[in-house]
Each structure stands twice: as structure tokens, then as C-alpha cells.
N, CA and C atoms of all chains as a GROMACS GRO file, in nm:
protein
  372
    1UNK      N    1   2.327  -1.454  -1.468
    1UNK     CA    2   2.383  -1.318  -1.483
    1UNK      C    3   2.505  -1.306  -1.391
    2UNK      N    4   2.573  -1.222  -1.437
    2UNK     CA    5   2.731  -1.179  -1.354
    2UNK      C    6   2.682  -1.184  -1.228
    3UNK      N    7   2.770  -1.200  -1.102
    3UNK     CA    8   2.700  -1.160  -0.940
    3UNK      C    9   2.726  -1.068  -0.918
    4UNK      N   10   2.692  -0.943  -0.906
    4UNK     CA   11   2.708  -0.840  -0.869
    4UNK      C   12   2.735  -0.805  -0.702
    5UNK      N   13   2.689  -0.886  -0.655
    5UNK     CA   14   2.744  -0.946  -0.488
    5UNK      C   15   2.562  -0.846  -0.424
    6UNK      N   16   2.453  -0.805  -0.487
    6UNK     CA   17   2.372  -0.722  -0.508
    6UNK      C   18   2.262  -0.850  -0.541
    7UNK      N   19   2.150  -0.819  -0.467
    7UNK     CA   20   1.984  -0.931  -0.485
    7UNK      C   21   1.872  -0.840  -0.506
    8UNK      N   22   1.845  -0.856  -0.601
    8UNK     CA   23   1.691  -0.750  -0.604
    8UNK      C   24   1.550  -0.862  -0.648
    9UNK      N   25   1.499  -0.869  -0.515
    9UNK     CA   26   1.336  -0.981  -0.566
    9UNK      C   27   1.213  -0.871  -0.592
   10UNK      N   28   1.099  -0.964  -0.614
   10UNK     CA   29   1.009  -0.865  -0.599
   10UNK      C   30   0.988  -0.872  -0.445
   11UNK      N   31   0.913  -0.776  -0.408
   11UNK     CA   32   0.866  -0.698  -0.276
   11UNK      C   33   0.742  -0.725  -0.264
   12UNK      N   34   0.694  -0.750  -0.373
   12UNK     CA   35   0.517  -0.807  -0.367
   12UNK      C   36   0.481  -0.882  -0.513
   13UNK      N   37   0.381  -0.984  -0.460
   13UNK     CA   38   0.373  -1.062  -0.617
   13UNK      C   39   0.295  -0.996  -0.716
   14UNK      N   40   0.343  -1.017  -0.819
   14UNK     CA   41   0.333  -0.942  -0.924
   14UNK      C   42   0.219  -0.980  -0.990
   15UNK      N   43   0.112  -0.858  -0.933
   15UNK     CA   44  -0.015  -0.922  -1.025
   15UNK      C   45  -0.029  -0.833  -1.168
   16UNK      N   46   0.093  -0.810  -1.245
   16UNK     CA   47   0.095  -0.769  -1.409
   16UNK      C   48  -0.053  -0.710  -1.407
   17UNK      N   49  -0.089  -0.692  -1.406
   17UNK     CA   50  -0.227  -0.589  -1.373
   17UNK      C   51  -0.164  -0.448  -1.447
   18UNK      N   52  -0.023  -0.385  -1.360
   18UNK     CA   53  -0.003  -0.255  -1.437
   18UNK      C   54   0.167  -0.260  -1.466
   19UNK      N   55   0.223  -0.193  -1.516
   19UNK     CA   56   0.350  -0.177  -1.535
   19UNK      C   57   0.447  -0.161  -1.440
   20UNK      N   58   0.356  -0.123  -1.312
   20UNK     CA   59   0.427  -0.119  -1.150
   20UNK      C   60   0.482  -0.188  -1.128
   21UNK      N   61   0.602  -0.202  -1.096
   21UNK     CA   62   0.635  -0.361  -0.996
   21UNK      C   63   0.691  -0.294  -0.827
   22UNK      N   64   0.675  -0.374  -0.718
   22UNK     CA   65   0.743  -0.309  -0.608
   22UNK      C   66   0.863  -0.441  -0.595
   23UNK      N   67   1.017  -0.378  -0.611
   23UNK     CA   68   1.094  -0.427  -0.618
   23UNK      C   69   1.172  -0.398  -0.429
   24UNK      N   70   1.276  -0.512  -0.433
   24UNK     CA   71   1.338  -0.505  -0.289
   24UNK      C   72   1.504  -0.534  -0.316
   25UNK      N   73   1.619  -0.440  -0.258
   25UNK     CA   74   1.712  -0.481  -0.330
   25UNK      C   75   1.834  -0.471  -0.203
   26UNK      N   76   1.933  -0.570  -0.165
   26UNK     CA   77   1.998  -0.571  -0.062
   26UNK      C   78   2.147  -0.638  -0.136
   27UNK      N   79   2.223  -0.575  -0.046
   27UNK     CA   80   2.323  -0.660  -0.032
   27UNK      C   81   2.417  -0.809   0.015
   28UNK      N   82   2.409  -0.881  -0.101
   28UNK     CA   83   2.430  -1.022  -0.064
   28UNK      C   84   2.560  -1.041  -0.051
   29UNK      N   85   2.652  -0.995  -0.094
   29UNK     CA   86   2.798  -1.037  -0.091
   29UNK      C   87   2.877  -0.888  -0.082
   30UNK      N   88   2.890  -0.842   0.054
   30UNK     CA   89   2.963  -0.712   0.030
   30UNK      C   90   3.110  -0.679  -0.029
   31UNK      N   91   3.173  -0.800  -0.005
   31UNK     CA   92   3.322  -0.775  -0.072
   31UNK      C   93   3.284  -0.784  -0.235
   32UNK      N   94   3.207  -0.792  -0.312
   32UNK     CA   95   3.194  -0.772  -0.421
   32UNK      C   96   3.134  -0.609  -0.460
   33UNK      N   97   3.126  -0.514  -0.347
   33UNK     CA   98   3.090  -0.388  -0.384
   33UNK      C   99   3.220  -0.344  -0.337
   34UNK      N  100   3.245  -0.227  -0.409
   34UNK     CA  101   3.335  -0.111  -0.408
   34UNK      C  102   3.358   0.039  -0.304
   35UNK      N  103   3.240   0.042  -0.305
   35UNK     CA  104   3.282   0.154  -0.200
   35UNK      C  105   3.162   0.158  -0.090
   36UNK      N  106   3.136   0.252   0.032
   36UNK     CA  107   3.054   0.239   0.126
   36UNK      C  108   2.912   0.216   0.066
   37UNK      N  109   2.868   0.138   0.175
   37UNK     CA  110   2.688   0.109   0.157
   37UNK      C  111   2.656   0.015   0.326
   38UNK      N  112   2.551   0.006   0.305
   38UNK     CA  113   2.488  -0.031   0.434
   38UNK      C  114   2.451  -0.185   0.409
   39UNK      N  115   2.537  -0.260   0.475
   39UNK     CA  116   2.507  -0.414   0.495
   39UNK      C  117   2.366  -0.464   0.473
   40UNK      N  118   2.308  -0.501   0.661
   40UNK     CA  119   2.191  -0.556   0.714
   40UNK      C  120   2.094  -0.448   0.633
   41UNK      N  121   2.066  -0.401   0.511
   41UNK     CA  122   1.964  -0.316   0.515
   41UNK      C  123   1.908  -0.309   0.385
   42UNK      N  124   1.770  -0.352   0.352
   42UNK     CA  125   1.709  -0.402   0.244
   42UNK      C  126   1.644  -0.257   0.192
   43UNK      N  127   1.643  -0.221   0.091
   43UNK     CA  128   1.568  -0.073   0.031
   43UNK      C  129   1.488  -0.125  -0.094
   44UNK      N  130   1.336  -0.087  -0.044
   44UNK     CA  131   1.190  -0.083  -0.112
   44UNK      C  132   1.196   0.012  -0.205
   45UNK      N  133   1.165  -0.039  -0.342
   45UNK     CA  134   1.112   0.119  -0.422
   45UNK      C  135   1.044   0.024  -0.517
   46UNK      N  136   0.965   0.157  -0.592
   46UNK     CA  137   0.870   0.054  -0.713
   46UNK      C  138   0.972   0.087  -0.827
   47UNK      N  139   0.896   0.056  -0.922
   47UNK     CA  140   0.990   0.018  -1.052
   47UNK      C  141   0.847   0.045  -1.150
   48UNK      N  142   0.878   0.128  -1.274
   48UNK     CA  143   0.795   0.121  -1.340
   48UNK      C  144   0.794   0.045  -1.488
   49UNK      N  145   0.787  -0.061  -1.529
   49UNK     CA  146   0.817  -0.108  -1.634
   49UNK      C  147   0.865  -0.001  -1.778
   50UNK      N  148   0.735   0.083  -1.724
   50UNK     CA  149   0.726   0.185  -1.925
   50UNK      C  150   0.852   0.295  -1.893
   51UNK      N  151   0.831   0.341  -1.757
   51UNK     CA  152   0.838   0.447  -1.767
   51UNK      C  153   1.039   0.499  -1.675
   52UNK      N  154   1.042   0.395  -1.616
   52UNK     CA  155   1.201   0.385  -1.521
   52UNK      C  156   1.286   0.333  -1.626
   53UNK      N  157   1.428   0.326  -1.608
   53UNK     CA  158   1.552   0.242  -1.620
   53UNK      C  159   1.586   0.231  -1.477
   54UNK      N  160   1.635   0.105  -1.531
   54UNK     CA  161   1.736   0.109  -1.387
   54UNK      C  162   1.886   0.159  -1.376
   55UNK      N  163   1.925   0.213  -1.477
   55UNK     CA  164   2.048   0.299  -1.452
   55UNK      C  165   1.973   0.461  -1.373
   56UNK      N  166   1.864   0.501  -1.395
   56UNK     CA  167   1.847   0.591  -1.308
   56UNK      C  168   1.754   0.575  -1.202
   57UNK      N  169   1.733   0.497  -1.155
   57UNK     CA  170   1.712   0.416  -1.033
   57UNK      C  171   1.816   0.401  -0.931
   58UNK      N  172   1.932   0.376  -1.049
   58UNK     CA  173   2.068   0.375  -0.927
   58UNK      C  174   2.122   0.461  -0.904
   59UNK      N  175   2.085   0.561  -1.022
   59UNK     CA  176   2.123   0.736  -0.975
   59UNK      C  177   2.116   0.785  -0.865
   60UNK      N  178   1.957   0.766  -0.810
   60UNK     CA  179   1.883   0.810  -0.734
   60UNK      C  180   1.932   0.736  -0.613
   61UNK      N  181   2.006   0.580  -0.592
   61UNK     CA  182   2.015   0.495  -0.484
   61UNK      C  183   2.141   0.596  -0.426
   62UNK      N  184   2.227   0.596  -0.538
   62UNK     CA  185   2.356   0.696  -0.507
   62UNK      C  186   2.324   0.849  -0.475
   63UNK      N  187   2.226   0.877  -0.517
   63UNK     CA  188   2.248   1.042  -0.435
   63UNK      C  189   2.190   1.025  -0.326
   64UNK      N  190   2.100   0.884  -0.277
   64UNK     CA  191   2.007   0.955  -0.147
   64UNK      C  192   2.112   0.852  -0.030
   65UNK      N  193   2.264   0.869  -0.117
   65UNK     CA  194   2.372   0.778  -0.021
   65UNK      C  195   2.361   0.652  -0.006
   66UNK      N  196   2.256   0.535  -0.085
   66UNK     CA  197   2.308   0.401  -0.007
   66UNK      C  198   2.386   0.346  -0.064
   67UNK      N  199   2.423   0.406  -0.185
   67UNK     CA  200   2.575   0.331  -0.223
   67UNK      C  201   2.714   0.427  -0.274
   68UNK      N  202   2.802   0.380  -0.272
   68UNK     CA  203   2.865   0.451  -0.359
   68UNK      C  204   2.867   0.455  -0.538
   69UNK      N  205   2.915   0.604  -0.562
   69UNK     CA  206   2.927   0.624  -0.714
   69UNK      C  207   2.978   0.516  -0.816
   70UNK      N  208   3.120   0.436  -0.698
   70UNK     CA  209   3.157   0.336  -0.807
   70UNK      C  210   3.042   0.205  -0.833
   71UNK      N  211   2.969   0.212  -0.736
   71UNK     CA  212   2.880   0.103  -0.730
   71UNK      C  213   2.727   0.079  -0.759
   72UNK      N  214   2.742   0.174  -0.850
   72UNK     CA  215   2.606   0.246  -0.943
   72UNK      C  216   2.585   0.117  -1.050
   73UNK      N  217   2.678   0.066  -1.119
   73UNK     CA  218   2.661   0.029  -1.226
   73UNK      C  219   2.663  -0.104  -1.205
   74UNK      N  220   2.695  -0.174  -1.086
   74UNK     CA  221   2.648  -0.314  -1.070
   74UNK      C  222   2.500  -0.280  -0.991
   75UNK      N  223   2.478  -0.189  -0.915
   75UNK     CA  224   2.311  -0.155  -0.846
   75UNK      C  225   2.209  -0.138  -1.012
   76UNK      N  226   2.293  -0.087  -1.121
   76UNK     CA  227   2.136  -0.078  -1.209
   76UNK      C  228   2.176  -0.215  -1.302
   77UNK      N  229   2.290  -0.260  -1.283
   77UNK     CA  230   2.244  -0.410  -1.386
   77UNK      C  231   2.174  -0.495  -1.254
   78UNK      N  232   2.188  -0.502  -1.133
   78UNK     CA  233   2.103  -0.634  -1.046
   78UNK      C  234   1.992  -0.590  -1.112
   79UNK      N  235   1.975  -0.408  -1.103
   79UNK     CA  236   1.771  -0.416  -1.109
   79UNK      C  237   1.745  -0.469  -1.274
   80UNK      N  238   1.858  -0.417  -1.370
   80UNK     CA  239   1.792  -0.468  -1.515
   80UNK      C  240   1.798  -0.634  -1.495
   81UNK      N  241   1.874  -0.703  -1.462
   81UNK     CA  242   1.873  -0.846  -1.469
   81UNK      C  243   1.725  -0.874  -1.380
   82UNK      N  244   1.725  -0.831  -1.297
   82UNK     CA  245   1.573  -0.888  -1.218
   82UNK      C  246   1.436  -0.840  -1.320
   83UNK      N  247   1.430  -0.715  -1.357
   83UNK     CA  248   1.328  -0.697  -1.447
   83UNK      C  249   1.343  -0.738  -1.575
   84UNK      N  250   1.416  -0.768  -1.627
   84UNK     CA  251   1.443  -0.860  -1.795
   84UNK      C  252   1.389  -1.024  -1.767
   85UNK      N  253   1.389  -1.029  -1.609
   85UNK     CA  254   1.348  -1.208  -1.614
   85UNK      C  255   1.225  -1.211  -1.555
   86UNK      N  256   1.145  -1.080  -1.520
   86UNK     CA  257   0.993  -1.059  -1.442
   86UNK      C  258   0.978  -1.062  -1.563
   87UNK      N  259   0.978  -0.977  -1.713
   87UNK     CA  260   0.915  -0.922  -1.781
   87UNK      C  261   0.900  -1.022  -1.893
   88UNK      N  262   1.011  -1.134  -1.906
   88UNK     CA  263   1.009  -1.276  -1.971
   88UNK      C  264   0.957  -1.342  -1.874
   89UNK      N  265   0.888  -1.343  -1.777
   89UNK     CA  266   0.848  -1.455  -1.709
   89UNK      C  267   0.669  -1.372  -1.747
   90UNK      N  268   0.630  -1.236  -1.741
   90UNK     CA  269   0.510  -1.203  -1.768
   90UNK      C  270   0.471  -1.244  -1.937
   91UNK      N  271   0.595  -1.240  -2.005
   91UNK     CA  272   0.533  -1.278  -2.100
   91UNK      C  273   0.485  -1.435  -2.170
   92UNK      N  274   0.562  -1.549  -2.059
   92UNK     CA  275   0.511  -1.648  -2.055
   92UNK      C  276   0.338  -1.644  -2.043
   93UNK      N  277   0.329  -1.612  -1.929
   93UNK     CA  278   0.192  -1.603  -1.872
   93UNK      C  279   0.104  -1.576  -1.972
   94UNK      N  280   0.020  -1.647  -1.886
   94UNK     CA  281  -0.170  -1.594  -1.954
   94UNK      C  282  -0.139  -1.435  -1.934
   95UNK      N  283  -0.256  -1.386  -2.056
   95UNK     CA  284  -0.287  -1.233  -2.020
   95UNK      C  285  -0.330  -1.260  -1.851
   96UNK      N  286  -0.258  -1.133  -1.811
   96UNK     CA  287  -0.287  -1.119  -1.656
   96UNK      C  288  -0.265  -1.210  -1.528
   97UNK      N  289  -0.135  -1.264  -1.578
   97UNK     CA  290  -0.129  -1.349  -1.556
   97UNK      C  291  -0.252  -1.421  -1.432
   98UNK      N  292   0.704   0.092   1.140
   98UNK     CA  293   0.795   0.050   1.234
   98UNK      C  294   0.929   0.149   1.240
   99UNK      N  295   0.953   0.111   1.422
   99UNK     CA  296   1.072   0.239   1.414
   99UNK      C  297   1.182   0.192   1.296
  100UNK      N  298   1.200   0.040   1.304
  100UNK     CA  299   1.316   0.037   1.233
  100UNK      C  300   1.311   0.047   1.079
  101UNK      N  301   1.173   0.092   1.021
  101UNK     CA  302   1.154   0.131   0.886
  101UNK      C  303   1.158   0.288   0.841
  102UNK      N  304   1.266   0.352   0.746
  102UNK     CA  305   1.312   0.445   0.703
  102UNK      C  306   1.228   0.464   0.569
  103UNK      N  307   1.179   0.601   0.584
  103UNK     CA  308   1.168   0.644   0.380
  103UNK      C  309   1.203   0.760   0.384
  104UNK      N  310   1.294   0.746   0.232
  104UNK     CA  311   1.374   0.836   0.186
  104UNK      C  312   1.291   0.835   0.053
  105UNK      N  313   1.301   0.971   0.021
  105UNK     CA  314   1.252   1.045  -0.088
  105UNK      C  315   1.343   1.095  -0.202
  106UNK      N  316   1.408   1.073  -0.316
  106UNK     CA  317   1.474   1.121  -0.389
  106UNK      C  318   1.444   1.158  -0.530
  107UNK      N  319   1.408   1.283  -0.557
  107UNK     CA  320   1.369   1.303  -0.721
  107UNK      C  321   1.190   1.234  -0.747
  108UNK      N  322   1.146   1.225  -0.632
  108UNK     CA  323   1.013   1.208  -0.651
  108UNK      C  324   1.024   1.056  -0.661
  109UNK      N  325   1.118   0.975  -0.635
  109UNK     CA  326   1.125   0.821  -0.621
  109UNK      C  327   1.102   0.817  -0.444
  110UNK      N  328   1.018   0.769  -0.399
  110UNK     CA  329   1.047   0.688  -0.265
  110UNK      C  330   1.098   0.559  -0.225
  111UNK      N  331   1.218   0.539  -0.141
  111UNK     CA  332   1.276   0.418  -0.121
  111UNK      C  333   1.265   0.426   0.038
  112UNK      N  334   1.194   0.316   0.057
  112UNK     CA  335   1.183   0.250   0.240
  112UNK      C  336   1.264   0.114   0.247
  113UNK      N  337   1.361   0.209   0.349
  113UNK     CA  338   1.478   0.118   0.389
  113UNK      C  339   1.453   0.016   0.504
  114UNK      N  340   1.435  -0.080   0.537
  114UNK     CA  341   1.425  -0.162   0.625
  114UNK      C  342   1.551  -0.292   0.655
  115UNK      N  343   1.577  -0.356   0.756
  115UNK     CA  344   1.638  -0.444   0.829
  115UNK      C  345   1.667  -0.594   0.703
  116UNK      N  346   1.731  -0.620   0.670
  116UNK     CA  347   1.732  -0.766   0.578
  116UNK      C  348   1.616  -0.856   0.710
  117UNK      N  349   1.574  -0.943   0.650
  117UNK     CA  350   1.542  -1.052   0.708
  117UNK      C  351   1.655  -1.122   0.760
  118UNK      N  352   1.646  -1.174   0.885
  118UNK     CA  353   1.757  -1.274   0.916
  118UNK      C  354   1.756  -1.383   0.856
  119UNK      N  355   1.638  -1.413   0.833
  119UNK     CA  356   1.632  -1.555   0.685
  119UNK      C  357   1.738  -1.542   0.582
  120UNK      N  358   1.689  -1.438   0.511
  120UNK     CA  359   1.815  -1.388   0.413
  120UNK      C  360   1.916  -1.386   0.425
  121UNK      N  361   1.964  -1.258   0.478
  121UNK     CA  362   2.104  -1.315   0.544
  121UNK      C  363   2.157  -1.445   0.542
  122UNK      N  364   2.076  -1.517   0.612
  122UNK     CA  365   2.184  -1.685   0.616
  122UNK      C  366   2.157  -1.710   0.467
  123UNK      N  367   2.063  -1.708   0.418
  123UNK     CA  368   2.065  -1.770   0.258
  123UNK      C  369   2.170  -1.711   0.235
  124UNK      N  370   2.228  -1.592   0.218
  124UNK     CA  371   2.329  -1.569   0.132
  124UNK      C  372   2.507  -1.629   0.166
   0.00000   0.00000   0.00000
């Protein structure tokens, strides 16, 4: 996927059990973001498979300030690229996994 | 931990914490 200069892993292993995931998402390459955000500083949130996007996930990253407005739209493709390859990697798996 | 933050937005909670220094050098 494009680098968004942006890393989002999981935060805990994913026991596919529910649609939850707890995702972790930091900045890896800051000259590839656009406007202010906070370096050294990793931000926890869950992710709900059914029920989130990650374009409003990054809504929410941008109003509670950790990024800027221009930098919304590489923050919700890292989270869609990380959950499009959890959610092909769950569907490899055994049920449950 | 002191150096762990949660922020609340729209009924999403996000806890901000320190990168790993591991990380960091990976990148």
C-alpha cells in the first residue's frame, strides 16, 4: 500500500472471537504528513469491524487534535489498509481462528 | 501510567501513549 509515512498494528492479538479489534496507530515518517501532529506518540482505539470506517475514525483523530485536517485522509487509508489485510488474513483462518 | 493519556471523542476512546523506543528505531 502507498506509505502514508503513518503505521497502524494491532494493539492486541486478534482472537476474531468478535468484530472488535484494538488497533495502535503512530507516526513513522513525519515529513510525509502535512500539517501538525505529535511525533513520539502512539494512540490506542478499538476498531469495530461491522460497525466503524476508518474515514470516521480519522474524523474523530482530527477533532480530538492529533492530527491535522489535511492529514485525515492518509490517517483513514493507514487504518483501511491495516484492516482490509486483518480481515483477509481472518478469512484465511480456521473459524476462530 | 502518568505518561498514558485518554481522550474521549464522540463516544470513541483513544489512549495516547509514548512510541516504544523499539519502534522508533525500526522506522
Amino acid at each position: 500500500a502507498e506509505d502514508t509515512g503513518l503505521r497502524v498494528e494491532l494493539a492486541e492479538e486478534d482472537g476474531c472471537s468478535n468484530s472488535s479489534l484494538a488497533l495502535r496507530l503512530w507516526v513513522e515518517d513525519p515529513k510525509k504528513l502535512k500539517g501538525k501532529h505529535k511525533d513520539n506518540e502512539a494512540i490506542e482505539f478499538s476498531f469495530n469491524l461491522e460497525a466503524d470506517t476508518p474515514e470516521e475514525v480519522a474524523y474523530e483523530m482530527v477533532k480530538s487534535g492529533f492530527f491535522h485536517e489535511s492529514d485525515s485522509k492518509a490517517v483513514a487509508k493507514s487504518i483501511r489498509d491495516r484492516v482490509t489485510l486483518i480481515k483477509k488474513i481472518r478469512e484465511k483462518k480456521p473459524a476462530g481462528c | 501510567s502518568s505518561l498514558t493519556q485518554v481522550v474521549h471523542s464522540a463516544g470513541r476512546r483513544f489512549i495516547v501513549s509514548p512510541v516504544p523506543e523499539s519502534r522508533l528505531r525500526e522506522s
